[in-house]
N, C-alpha and C positions, 0 to 999 in steps of 0.2 A: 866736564865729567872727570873725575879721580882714574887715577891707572883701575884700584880696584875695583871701582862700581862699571868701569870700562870693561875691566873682565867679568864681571858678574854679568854681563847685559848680554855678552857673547856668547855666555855659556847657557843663558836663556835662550838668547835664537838655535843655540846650536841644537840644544833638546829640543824647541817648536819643530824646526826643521826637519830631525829625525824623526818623530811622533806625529806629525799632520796637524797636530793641533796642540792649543797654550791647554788645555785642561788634561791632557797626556801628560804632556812636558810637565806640568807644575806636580804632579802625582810621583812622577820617577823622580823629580828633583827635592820632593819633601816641600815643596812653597804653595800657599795660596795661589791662584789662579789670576788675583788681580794683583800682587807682587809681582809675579813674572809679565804680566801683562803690562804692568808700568814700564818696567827694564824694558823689555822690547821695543815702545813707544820712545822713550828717553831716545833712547840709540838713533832711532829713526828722525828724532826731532833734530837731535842736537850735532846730527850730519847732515841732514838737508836730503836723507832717503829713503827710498822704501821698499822694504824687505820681504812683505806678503802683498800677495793678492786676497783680499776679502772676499772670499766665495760663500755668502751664508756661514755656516759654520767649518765649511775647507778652506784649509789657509794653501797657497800654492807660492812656491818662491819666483818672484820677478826675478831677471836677469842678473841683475846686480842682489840680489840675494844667492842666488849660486855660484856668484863666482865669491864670497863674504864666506860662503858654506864650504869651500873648498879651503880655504884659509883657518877659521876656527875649527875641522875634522883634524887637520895637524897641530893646532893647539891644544886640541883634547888629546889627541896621542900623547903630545909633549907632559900635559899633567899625570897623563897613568906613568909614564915613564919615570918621573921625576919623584911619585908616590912611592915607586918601587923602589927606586934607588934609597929612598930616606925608611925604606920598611927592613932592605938588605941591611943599612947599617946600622939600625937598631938591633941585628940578628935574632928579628923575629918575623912572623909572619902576623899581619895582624889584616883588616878590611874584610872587604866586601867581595867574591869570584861569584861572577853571572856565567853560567855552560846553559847550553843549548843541546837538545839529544834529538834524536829521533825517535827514541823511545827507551822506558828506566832500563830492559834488560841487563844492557851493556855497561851502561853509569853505576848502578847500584854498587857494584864491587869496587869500581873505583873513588866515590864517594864515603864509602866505610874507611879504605884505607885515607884518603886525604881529611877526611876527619880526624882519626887518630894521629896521623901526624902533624895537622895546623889548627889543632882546638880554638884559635882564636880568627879564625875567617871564618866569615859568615858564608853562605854558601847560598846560591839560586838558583833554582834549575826551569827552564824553559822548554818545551815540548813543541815538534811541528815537524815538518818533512825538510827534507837534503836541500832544499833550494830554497824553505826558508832561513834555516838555520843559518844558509852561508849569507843572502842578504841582510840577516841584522848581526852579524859579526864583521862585515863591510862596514855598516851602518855604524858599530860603537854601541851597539846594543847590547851586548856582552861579551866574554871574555875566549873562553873557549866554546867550540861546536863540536856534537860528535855526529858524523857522518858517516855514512854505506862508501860513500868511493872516494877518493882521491879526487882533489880542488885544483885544478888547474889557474890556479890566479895569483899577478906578478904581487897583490895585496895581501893572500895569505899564503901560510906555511903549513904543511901536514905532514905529519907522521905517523904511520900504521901502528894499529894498538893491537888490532888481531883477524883473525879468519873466522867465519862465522857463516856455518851453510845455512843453504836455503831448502827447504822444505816444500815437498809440494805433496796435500792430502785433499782426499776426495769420499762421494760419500760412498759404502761397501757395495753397491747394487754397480757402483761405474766398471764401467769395460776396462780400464788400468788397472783398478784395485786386488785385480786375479795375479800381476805380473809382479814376478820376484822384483825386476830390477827395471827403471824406464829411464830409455833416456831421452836428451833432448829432443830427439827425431819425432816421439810418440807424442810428447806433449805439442807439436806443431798442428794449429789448426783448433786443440780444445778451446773450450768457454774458460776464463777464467774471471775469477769475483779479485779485483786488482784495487792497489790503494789509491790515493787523488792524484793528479798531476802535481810533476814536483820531488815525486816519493824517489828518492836513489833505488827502492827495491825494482821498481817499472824501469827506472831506466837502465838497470844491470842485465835484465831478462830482453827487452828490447835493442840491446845491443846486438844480443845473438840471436832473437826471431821478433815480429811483432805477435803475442799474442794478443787475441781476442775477446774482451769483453765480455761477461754475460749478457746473452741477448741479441749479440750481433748475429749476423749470418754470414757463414762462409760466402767466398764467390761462388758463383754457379747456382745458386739458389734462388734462381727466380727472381733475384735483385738488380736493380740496375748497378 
């Protein structure tokens, strides 16, 4: 196998890997299905190992596929890095930026201005809650993430963009909706209609109380 078809093959396991599956991987990677399908075969053959488990159609990395996966994750870093470098000295911006949000609000004004000033990157935005976002930017699934709180991980870097309250409304017949001003004390103990697990806005409010669910019961209610 050529140095190049050696890297082609690695950067086929390395999308199967990330993706769960060769029909994932060959979509993000722009290839037919049974192109990438071959690569990953080749590789397997022509080392004497192997890299999935065949589960129906889940692939699962054998052992020596994770420790393969942990080695091509820094080769891919190395190619965005090395992209960048040859995009700086052309003194221009040109490709492809994948962000990740938790939702448009906050993106919107930031993607108007990075448009106007990098008209020639393409741009992709991804949607999903705080703990996905940071798993597929672990992952090399995209580029930037925008998050409710601060990432504690030695693998990413953050920087605060801004302060952005939270709101809490109800309907006019509720017992708070009379009170000028509520604070956290009041809201301890209400129902509340909360996003999925995952969501940075549950775990911001969970920090300083748990609240309650629509539907649960307080303690003392007759429940065990």
């Amino acid at each position: 196998m050529s140095p190049l078809s050696l890297l082609a093959s690695l950067r086929a396991f390395d999308a199967t890997a990330r993706a769960g599956s060769m029909s994932a991987a060959a979509r993000r990677m722009g290839l037919q299905q049974p192109t990438l399908s071959a690569q990953i075969t080749r590789l397997e053959r022509d080392h004497g190992v192997e890299l999935f488990y065949r589960r129906g159609r889940q692939l699962v990395l054998t052992p020596f596929g994770e420790l393969l996966r942990e080695h091509t994750q820094r080769l891919c870093r190395a190619e965005d890095d090395i992209q960048s470098l040859l995009v700086a000295v052309k003194g221009q911006f040109e490709g492809r930026l994948q962000l990740h949000a938790i939702g448009p609000y906050n993106l919107t004004p930031l993607l108007r201005r990075f448009r106007a000033e990098r008209p020639g990157v393409q741009v992709r935005v991804g949607v999903g809650d705080s703990r996905q976002i940071i798993a597929r930017i672990l992952d090399h699934d995209g580029d930037v993430g925008l998050v409710l709180q601060s990432v504690d991980h030695a693998e990413l870097s953050c920087l605060p963009y801004r302060r952005q309250p939270l709101v809490v409304f109800a309907a006019r017949e509720h017992p708070l909706a009379a009170q000028g001003n509520v604070s956290l004390e009041d809201l301890h103990g209400q129902e509340f209609v909360l996003r999925e697990e995952g969501s940075g806005t549950v775990g911001c409010l969970s920090r300083r109380w748990k609240p309650r669910p629509a539907g649960a019961l307080p303690p003392g209610n007759g429940q065990p």
